[in-house]
C-alpha positions as CSV (number, residue, x, y, z in Angstrom):
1,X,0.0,0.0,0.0
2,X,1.3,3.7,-0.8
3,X,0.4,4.8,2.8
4,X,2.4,1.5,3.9
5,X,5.3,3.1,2.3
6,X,4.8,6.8,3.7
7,X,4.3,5.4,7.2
8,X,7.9,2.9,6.6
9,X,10.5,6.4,7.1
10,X,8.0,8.6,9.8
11,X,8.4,6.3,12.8
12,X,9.8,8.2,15.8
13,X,9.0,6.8,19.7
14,X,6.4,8.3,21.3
15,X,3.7,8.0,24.0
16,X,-0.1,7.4,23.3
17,X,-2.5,7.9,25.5
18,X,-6.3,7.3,25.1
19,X,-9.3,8.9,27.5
20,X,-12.4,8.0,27.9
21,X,-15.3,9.5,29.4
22,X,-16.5,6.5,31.6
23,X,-20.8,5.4,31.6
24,X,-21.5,7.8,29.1
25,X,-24.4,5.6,27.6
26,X,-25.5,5.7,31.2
27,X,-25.1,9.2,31.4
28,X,-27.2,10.1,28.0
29,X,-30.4,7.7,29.6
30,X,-30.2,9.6,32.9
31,X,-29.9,12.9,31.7
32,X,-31.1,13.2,27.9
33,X,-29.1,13.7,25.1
34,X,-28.7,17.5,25.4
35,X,-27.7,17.7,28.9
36,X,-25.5,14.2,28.4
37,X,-23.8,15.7,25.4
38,X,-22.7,19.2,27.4
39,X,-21.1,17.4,30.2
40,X,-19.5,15.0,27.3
41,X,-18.1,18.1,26.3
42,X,-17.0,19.7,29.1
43,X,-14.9,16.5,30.0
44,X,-13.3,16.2,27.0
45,X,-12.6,20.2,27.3
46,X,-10.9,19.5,30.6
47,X,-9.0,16.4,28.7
48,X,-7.8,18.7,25.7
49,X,-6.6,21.5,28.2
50,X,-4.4,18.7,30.5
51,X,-3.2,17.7,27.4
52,X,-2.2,20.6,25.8
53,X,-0.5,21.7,29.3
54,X,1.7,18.7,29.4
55,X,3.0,19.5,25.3
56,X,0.6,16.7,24.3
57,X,-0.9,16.5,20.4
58,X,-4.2,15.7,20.1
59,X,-4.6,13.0,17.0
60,X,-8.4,12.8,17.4
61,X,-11.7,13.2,19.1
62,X,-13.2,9.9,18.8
63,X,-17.3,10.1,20.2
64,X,-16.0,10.0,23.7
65,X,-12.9,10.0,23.9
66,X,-9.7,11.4,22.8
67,X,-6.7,10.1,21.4
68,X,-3.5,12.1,22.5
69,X,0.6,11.6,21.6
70,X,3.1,12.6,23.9
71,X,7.3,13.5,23.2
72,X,7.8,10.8,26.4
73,X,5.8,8.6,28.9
74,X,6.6,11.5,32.2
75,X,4.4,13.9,30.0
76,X,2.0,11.6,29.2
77,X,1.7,10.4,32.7
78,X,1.4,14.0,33.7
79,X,-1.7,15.0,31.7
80,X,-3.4,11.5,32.7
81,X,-2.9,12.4,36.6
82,X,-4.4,16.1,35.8
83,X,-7.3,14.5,33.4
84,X,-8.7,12.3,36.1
85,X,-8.4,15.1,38.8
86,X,-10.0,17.8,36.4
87,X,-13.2,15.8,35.2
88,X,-13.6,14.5,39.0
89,X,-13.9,18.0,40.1
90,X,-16.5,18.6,37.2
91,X,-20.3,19.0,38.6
92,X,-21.7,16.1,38.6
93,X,-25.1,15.7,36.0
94,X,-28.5,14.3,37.1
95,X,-26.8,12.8,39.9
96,X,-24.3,11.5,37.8
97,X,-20.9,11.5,39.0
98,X,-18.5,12.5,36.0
99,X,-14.9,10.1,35.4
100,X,-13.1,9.0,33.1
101,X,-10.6,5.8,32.3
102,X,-7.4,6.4,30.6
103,X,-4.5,4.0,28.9
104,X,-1.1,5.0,27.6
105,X,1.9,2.8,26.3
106,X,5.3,4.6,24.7
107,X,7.2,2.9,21.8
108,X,7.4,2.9,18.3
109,X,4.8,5.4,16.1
110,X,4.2,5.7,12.5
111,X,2.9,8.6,11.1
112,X,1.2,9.4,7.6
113,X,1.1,12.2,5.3
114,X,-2.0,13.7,7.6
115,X,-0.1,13.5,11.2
116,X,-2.5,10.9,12.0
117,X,-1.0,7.6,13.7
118,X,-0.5,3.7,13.7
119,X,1.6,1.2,14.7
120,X,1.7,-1.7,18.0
121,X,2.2,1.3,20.6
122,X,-1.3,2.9,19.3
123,X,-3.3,-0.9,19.2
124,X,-1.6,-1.5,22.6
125,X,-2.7,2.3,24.2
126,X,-6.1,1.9,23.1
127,X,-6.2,-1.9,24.6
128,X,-4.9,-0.4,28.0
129,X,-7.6,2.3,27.9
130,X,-10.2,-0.5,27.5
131,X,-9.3,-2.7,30.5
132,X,-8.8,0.6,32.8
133,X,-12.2,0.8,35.0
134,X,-14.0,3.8,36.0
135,X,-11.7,6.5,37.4
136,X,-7.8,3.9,36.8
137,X,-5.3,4.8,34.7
138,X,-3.5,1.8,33.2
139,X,-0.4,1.6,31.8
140,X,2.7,-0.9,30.3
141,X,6.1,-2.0,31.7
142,X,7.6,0.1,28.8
143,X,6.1,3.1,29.9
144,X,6.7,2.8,33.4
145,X,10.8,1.8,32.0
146,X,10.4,5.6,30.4
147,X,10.2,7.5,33.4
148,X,11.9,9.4,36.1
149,X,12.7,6.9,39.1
150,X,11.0,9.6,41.1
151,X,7.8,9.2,39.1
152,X,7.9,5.0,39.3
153,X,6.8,5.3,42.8
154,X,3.5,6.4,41.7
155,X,2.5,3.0,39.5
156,X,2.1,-0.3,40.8
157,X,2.2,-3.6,38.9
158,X,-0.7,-5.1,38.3
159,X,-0.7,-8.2,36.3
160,X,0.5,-9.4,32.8
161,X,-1.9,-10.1,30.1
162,X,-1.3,-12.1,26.2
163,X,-1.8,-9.4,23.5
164,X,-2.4,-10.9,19.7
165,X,0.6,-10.6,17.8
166,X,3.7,-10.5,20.7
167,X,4.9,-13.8,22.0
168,X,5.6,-12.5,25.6
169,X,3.1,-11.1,27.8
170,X,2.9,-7.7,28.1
171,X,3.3,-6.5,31.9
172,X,0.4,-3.5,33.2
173,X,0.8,-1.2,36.1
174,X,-1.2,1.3,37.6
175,X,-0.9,5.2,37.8
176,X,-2.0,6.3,41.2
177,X,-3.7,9.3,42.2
178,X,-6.4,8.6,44.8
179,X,-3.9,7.6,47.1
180,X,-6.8,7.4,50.3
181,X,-9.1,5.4,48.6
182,X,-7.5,3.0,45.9
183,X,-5.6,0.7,48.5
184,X,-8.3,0.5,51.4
185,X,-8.2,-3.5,53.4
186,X,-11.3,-4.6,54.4
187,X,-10.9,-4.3,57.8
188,X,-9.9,-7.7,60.0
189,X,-9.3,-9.8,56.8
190,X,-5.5,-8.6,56.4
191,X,-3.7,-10.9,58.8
192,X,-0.9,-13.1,57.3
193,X,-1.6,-17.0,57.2
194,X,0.9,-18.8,59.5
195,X,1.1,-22.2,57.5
196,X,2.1,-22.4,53.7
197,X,-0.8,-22.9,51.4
198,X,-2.4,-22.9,48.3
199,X,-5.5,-21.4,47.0
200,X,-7.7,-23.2,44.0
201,X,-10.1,-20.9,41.8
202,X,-12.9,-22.9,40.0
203,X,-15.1,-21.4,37.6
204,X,-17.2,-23.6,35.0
205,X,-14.3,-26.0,33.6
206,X,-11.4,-23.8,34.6
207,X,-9.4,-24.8,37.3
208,X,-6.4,-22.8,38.3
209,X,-4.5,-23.4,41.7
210,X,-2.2,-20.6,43.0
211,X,0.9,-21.2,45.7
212,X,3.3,-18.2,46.9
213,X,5.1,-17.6,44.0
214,X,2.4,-17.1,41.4
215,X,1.8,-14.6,38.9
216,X,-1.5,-12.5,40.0
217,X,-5.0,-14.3,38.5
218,X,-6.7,-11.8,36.6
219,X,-10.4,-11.9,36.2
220,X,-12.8,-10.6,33.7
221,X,-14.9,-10.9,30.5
222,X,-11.6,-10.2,28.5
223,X,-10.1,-12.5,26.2
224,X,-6.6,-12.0,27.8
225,X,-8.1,-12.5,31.3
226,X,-6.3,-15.7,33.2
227,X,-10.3,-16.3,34.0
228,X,-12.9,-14.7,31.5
229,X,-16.5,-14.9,33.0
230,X,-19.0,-14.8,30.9
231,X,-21.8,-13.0,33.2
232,X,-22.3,-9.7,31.6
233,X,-22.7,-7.5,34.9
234,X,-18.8,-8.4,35.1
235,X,-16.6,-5.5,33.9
236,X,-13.8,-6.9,31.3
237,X,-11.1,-6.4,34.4
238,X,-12.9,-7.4,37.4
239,X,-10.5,-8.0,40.0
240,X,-7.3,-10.0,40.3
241,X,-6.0,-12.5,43.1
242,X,-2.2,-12.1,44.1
243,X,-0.1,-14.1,47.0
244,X,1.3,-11.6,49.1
245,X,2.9,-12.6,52.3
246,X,2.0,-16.2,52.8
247,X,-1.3,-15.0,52.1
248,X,-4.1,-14.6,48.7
249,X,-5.2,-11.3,48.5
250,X,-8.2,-10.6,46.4
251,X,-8.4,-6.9,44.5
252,X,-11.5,-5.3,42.6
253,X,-10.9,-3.3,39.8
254,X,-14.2,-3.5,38.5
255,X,-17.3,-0.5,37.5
256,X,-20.0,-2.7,39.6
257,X,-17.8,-4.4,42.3
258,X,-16.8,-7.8,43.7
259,X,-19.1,-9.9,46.1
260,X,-17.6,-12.5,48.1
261,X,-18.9,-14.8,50.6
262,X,-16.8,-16.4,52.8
263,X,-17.0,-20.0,55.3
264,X,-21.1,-19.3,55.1
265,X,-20.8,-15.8,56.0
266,X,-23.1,-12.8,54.6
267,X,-21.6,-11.6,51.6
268,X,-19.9,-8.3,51.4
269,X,-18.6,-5.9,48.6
270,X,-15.9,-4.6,47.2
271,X,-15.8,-1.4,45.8
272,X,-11.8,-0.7,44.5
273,X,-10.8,-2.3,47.9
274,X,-9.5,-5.4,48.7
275,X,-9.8,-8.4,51.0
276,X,-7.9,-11.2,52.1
277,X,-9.2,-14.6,51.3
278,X,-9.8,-17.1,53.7
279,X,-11.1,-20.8,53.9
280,X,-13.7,-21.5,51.4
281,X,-16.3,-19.2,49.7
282,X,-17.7,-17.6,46.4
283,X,-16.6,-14.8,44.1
284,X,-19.7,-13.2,42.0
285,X,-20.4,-10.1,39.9
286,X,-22.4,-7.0,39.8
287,X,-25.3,-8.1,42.0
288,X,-25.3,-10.8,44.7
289,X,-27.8,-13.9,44.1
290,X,-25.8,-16.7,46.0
291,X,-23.4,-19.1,44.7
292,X,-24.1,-19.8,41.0
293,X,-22.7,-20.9,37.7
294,X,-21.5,-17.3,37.0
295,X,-19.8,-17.4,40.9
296,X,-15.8,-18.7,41.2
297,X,-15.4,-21.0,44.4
298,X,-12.5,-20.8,45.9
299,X,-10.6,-23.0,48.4
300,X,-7.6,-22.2,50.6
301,X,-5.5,-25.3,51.4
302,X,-3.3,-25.2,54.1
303,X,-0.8,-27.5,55.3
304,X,0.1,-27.4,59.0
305,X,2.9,-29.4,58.6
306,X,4.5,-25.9,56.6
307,X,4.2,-27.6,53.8
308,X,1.7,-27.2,50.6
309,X,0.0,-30.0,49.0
């Protein structure tokens, strides 16, 4: 192709960053389409102006959500800290609270003839953006690699997932900014277990057993999910499970939250908090109706002995 051969001599490394105005279609049935479209508008105002402050080029304006490159990942991560802050401050709109969800990856861009762009680095941003919930900024290993130490400290790693096309997993982190209320514990469930041990994870036909060294379990209705529910009230990331400290530590990350039930107990949620798991119980989606098809059961196993079996 003749753009093919245009793009071959443009590519320079950049940062992409994608931002989305989150339960918009929610919005517009709440509010009505002229009310729904002026708040749309004013968030992607706010988007533009963090962008612009942080020497970002806007590509496009896609519905929603805007499509942004960057000279390098600090700059990037800078206008998605100030995006998330700006439309949270934003009135909210029939009672609708205003956020957004944002993705960014730096490496290789190609450019055409219009200044529009393509390449892995864009298909990868726009992935990230996808599987970032409501008010999480999601970003790659190689972007995280691209910043000032100083500014490392403010991502944590979240989990690897398999993209199409690369034949090792690409590793996500997350940017944070809501330092008080993205790493509450359920209170009493935090102890560390005293005896090695292994948890199991059952949903349908999928069986996956976890012991201290394991790479986090993601959840979620996406494809590159280690478990991918089917239930549609689950988010595409719901929540992950992670050893940590001789003991399994469960983590939503989903737009409806995580119910769990635990020994018989009365189910609880999670709302961006986590809990540590304990004995045996149920993991569900969206709304609680007891343990079902569309639930995970989980198992701890511990050995006494300090051993796992």
């Amino acid at each position: 192709m003749h753009m093919d051969r245009e793009l071959l001599h443009q590519a320079s490394e950049g940062s992409v960053l994608f931002a989305d105005v989150s339960g918009s279609t929610r919005l517009y049935e709440r509010a009505g389409n002229a009310a729904a479209l002026a708040a749309v508008g004013r968030c992607l105002g706010a988007m533009k102006a963090c962008s612009e402050a942080s020497q970002g080029r806007l590509i496009k304006t896609i519905g929603d959500e805007v499509m942004v490159l960057f000279p390098c990942a600090e700059q990037a991560l800078q206008a998605a800290l100030d995006m998330q802050r700006a439309v949270a401050e934003l009135p909210p709109v029939a009672g609708f609270t205003m956020s957004s969800h944002i993705g960014f990856h730096h490496g290789p861009i190609l450019f055409d003839a219009s200044g529009d762009i393509f390449g892995d680095a864009v298909n990868l941003a726009a992935r990230l953006s996808g599987l970032a919930a409501r008010g999480q900024i999601i970003t790659s290993k190689d972007a995280v690699a691209d910043l000032p130490a100083p500014l490392r400290q403010m991502t944590r790693y979240l989990y690897p997932i398999h993209v199409r096309g690369r034949a090792q997993p690409v590793e996500l982190y997350e940017a944070i900014w809501q330092q008080a209320t993205d790493l509450t514990l359920i209170a009493g469930f935090n102890e560390p277990l005293s005896n090695a041990a292994f948890l199991t994870l059952r949903y349908r036909d999928t069986v996956v057993e976890m012991n201290a060294v394991s790479a986090p379990v993601t959840i979620g209705r996406d494809a590159g999910m280690t478990i991918v529910v089917s239930d549609r009230l689950a988010s595409r990331f719901q929540a992950t499970a992670e050893p940590r400290a001789g003991r399994y530590v469960l983590i939503d990350r989903s737009s409806n939250g995580t119910h769990v039930s635990m020994d018989g107990g009365e189910p609880f949620i999670l709302r961006r908090d986590e809990v540590t798991l304990r004995g045996h119980g149920w993991i569900g989606f969206g709304q609680w109706a007891g343990p079902t098809a569309e639930c995970i059961e989980f198992a701890l196993h511990v050995d006494k002995t300090g051993a796992a079996r």
